[in-house]
C-alpha positions in Angstrom: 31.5 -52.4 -66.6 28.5 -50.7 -64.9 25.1 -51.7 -67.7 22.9 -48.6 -67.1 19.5 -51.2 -67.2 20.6 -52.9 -64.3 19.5 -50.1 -61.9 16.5 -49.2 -63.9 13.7 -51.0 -61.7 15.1 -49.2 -58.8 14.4 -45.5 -60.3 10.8 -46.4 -60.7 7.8 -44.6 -58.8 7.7 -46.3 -55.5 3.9 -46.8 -56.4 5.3 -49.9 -58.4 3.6 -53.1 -57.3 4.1 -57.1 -57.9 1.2 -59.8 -58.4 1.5 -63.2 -58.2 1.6 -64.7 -61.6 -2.1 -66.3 -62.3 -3.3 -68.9 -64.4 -6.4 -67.8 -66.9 -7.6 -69.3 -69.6 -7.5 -66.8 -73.3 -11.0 -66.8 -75.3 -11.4 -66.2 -78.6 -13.3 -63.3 -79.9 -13.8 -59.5 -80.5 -13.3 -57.5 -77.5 -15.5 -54.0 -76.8 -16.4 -51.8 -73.8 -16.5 -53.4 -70.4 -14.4 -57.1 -71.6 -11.8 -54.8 -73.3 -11.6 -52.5 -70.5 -10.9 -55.4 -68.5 -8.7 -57.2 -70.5 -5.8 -54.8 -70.7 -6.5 -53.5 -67.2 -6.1 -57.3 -66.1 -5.1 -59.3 -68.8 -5.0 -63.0 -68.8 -1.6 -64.8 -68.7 -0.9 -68.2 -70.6 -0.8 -71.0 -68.2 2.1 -73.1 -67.7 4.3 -70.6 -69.8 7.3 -72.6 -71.5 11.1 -71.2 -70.3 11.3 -70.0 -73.7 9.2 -67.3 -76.3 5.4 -68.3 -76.4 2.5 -66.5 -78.2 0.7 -64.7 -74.8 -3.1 -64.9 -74.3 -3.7 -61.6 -76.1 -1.7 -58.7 -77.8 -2.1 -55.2 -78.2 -1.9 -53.0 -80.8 -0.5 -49.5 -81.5 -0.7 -45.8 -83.0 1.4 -43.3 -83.7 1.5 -39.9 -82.3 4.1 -38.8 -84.4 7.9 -39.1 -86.1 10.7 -36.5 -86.3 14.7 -36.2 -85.6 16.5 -35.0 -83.2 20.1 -34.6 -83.6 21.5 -37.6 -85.5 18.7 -39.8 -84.4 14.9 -40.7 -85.7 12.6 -40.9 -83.3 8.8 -42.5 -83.4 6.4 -42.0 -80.7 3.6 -44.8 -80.4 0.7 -45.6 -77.7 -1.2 -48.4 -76.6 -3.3 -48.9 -73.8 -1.4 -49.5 -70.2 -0.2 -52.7 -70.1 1.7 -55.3 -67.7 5.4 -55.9 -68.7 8.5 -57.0 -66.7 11.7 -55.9 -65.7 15.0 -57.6 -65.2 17.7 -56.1 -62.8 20.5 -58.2 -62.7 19.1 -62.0 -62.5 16.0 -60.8 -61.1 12.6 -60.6 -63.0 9.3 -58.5 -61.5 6.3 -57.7 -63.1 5.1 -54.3 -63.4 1.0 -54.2 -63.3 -1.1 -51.8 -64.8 -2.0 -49.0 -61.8 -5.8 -47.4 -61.6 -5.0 -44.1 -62.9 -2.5 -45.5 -65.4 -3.7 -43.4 -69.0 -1.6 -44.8 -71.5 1.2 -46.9 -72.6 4.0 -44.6 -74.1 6.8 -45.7 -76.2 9.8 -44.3 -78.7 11.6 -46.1 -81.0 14.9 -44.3 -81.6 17.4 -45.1 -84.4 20.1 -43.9 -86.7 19.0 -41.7 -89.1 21.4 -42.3 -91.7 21.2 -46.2 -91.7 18.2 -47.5 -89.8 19.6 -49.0 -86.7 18.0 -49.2 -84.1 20.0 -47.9 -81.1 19.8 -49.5 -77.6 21.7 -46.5 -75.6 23.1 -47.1 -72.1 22.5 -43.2 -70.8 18.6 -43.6 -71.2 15.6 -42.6 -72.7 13.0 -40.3 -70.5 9.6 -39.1 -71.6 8.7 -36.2 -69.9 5.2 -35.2 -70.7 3.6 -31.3 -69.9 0.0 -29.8 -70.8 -0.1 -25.8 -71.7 3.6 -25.3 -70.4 3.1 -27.0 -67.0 4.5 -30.5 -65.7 2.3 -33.5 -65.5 4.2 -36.6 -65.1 8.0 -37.7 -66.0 8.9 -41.5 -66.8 12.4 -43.2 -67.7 11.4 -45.1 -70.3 12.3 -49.2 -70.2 14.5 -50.4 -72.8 11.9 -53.3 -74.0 11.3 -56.0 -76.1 7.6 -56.9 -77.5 6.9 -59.1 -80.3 5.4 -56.9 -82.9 7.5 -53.5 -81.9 11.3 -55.5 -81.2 13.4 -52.9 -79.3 11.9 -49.6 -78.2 11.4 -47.3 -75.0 8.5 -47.6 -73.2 6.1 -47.0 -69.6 2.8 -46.5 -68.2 2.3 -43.0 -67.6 -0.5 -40.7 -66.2 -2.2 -37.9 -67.7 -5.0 -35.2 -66.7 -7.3 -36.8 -68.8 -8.5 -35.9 -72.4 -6.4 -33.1 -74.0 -3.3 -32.1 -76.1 -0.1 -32.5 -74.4 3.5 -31.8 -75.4 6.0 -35.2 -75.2 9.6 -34.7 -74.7 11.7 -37.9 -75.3 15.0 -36.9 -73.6 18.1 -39.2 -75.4 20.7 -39.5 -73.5 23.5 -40.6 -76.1 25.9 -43.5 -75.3 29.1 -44.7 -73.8 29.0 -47.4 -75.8 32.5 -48.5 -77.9 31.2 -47.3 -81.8 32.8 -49.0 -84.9 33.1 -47.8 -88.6 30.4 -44.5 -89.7 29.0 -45.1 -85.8 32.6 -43.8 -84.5 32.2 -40.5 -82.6 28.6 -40.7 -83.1 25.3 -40.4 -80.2 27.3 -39.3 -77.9 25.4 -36.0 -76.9 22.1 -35.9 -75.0 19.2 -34.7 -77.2 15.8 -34.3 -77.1 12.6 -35.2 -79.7 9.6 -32.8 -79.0 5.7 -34.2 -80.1 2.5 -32.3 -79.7 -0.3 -35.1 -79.1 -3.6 -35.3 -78.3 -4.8 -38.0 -75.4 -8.7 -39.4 -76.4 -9.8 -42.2 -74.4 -12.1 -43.5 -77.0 -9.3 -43.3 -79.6 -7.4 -45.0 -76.9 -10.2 -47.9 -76.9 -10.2 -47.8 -80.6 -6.7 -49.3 -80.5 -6.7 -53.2 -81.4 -6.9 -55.7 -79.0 -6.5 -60.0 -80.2 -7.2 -63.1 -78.5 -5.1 -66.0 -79.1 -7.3 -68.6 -78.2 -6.1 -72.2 -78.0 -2.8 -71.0 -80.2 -1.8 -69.3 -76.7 1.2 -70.9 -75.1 2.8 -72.0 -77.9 6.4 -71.6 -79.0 5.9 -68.9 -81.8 5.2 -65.6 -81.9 3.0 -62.4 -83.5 4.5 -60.7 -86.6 6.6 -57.7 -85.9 4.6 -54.7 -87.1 5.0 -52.4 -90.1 4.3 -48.8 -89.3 5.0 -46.0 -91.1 8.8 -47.1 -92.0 9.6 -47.5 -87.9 12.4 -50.2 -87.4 12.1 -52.6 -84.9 15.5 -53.9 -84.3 15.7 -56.9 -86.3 19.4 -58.1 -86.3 21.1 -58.2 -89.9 20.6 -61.1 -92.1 23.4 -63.8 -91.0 24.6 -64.2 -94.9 25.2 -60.5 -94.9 27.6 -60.0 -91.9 31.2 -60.2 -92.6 34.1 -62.5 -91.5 34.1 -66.4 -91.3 31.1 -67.4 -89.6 31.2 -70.1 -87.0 27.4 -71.4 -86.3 24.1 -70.5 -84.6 23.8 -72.1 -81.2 20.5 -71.3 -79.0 20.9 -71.2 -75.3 17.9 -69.6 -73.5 15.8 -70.0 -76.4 18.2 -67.1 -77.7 20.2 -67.4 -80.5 23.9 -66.7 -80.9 25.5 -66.1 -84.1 29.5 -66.0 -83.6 32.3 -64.7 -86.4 35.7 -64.3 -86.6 37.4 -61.5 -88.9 40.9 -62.2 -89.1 41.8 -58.3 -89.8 40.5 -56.6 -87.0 41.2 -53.2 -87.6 37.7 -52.3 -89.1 37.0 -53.1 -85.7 40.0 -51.3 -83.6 41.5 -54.8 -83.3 45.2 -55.0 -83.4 44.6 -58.3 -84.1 41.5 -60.8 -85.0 38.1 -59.7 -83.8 36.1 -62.1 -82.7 32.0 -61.2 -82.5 28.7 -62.6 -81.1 25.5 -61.1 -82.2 22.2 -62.4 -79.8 19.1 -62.3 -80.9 15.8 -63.4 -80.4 14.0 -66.9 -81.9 11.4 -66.0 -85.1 11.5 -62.2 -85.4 15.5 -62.0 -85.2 15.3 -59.0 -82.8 18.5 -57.6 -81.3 19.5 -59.0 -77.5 21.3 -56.1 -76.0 22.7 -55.1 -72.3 23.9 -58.8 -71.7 26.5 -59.4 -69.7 29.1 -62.6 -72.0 32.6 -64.0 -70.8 34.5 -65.7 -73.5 37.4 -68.1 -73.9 39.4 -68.8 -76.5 41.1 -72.6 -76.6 43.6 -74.1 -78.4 44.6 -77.2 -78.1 43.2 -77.6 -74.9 44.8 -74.0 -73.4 43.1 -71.0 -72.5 45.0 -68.4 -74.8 42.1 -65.5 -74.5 39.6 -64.3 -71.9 37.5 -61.7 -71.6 34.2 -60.2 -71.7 32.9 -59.3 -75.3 32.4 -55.4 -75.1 28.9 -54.4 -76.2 29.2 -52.4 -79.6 27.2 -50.5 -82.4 28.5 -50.8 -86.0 26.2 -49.4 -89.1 26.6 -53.0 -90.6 26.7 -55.9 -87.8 24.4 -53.5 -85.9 24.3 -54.3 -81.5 26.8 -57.2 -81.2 29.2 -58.2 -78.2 32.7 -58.1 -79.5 36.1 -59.3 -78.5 39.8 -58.3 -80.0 42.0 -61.2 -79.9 45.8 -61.4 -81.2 44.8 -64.2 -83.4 42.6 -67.0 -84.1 43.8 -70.6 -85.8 42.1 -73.5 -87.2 40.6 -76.0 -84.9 40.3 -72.9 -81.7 37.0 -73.6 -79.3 35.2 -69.7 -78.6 33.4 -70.7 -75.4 30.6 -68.3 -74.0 29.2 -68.0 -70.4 26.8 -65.7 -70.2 27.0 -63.9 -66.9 23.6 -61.9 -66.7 20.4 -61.9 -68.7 19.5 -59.2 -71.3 18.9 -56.0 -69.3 16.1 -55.2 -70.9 12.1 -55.3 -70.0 10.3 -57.8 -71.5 6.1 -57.9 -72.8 4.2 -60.4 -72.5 6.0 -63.8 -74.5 9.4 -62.6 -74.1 9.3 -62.5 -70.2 10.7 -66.7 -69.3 12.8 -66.4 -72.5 16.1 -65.1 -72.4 17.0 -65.7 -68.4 18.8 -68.8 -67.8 21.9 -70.3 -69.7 24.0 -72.9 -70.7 27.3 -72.5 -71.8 27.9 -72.3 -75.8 30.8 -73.2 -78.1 32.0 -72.2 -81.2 34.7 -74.4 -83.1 36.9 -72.5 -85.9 
């Protein structure tokens, strides 16, 4: 199976450029002019970062530009200031720096309208932005992960300075197998419209915190309540349904594994058999990973394969696998086989690269 987010650091503006990961030390304190200025256009980066979630050396916050719907989706368009974040293709991870005539740090959040869930697609989300009818700049936004927005859609992108603009936030629907209400669903490209207006000093109005000595440790900020905008927190464990068969962390991610023994609900012939990944402390969604399972008994392999990634309106993103069935005392092994394909901000960005192998005991 070919995962869309895998080539995604390769359709980037050539312009792209990689710095050596620093050490600086986070202060605490109010930031204005100048200091702020230079604290998102180089911002510090916790020294000695743990392989695992950590609370970075400063956050940023956001506004909203706007909310409407497109087809059967909701869509949210926020800004921050232009910030560093990283990409993963494959195994590999590269930071993306802030560029001089970098304006502003777009992002959508895109979910079901019906239910709430928040929709990682494969086909892609582009933000094409254009001032009195005319083209300024074009962007395929990131699948991401930050700590106080979970999963959205976001780049750096360049403007022509102060002035109202249009957004379009092109949706390109999804491949991706669809279970229960989800069936038949996203599957068109569509495309949310916004009329903005770009203000560098509302830009520099936008919140800016200092972690101080709390930097570097393994926690992080609160995801953010805005106006009703999900963030892709994964459903409550106690709410999802089948036989559940533990929480193991690998990666500092955490994998929550069930069994249903009637499948069909899930276009099993059989059992079905699912993993749903998420992130430590705010429980957000781990999508575009690449899982082989295993299914033992009594010592024999009797199942293999790779857990399809799936949307369902009430186990949300999860990796799933039909099986013919599953007994008492069976071993569900997991190897995961690539990363999350997804761009990471800062805290998120050593988490959620490098595995052991898991097990799950019925």
């Amino acid at each position: 199976m070919h995962y869309r987010g895998i080539t995604f650091a390769m359709r980037r503006r050539d312009a792209l450029k990689t710095l050596g990961i620093g050490a600086l030390t986070a202060t605490a304190g109010c930031l204005g002019g100048f200091e702020q200025q230079s604290a998102w256009r180089d911002p510090p980066l916790v020294e000695d970062r743990p392989d695992a979630v950590y609370l970075p050396a400063i956050t940023e916050g956001m506004k909203m530009y706007g909310r409407t719907s497109a087809g059967p989706y909701d869509v949210a368009l926020t800004y921050s200031y232009p910030h560093r974040f990283w990409t993963v293709a494959g195994t590999d991870l590269q930071k993306t720096v802030v560029e001089a005539d970098d304006s502003l740090h777009l992002m959508a959040s895109v979910w079901d309208r019906e239910t709430g869930t928040v929709l990682p697609l494969d086909a892609g989300v582009t933000i094409e932005v254009l001032q009195d009818g005319s083209f300024v700049t074009e962007e395929l936004a990131y699948p991401m992960l930050s700590q106080r927005m979970g999963m959205h859609y976001g780049a750096n992108y360049r403007l022509d300075g102060d002035g109202d603009y249009e957004a379009r936030v092109q949706i390109g629907g999804t491949s991706l197998h669809r279970t229960g209400s989800f069936a038949g669903r996203f599957e068109t490209a569509e495309t949310a419209t916004f009329q903005f207006t770009f203000a560098t000093d509302e830009l520099h109005d936008v919140e800016l915190t200092r972690h101080g000595d709390e930097a570097g440790t393994r926690t992080t900020v609160p995801a953010m309540e805005m106006m009703g905008v999900p963030t892709g927190k994964a459903p409550a464990v106690e709410s999802l349904p089948g036989t559940h068969l533990g929480r193991e962390t690998s990666g500092d991610a955490s994998f929550v594994a069930f069994v249903v023994d009637d499948g069909a609900r899930f276009d099993s012939d059989g059992a079905y058999i699912y993993i749903s990944a998420r992130t430590p402390h705010n429980e957000f969604i781990l999508p575009m990973m690449g899982i082989t399972a295993t299914v033992e008994r009594d010592g024999e392999t009797v199942a293999e394969d790779r857990p399809r990634p799936t949307l369902d309106p009430d186990v949300g993103y999860h990796y799933g696998l039909p099986v013919d069935a599953v007994e008492s005392g069976d071993v569900v092994r997991l190897v995961v086989d690539f990363p999350p394909q997804v761009a990471r901000h800062d805290g998120y960005e050593t988490a959620f690269m490098n595995f052991e192998r898991l097990s799950f005991e019925v």
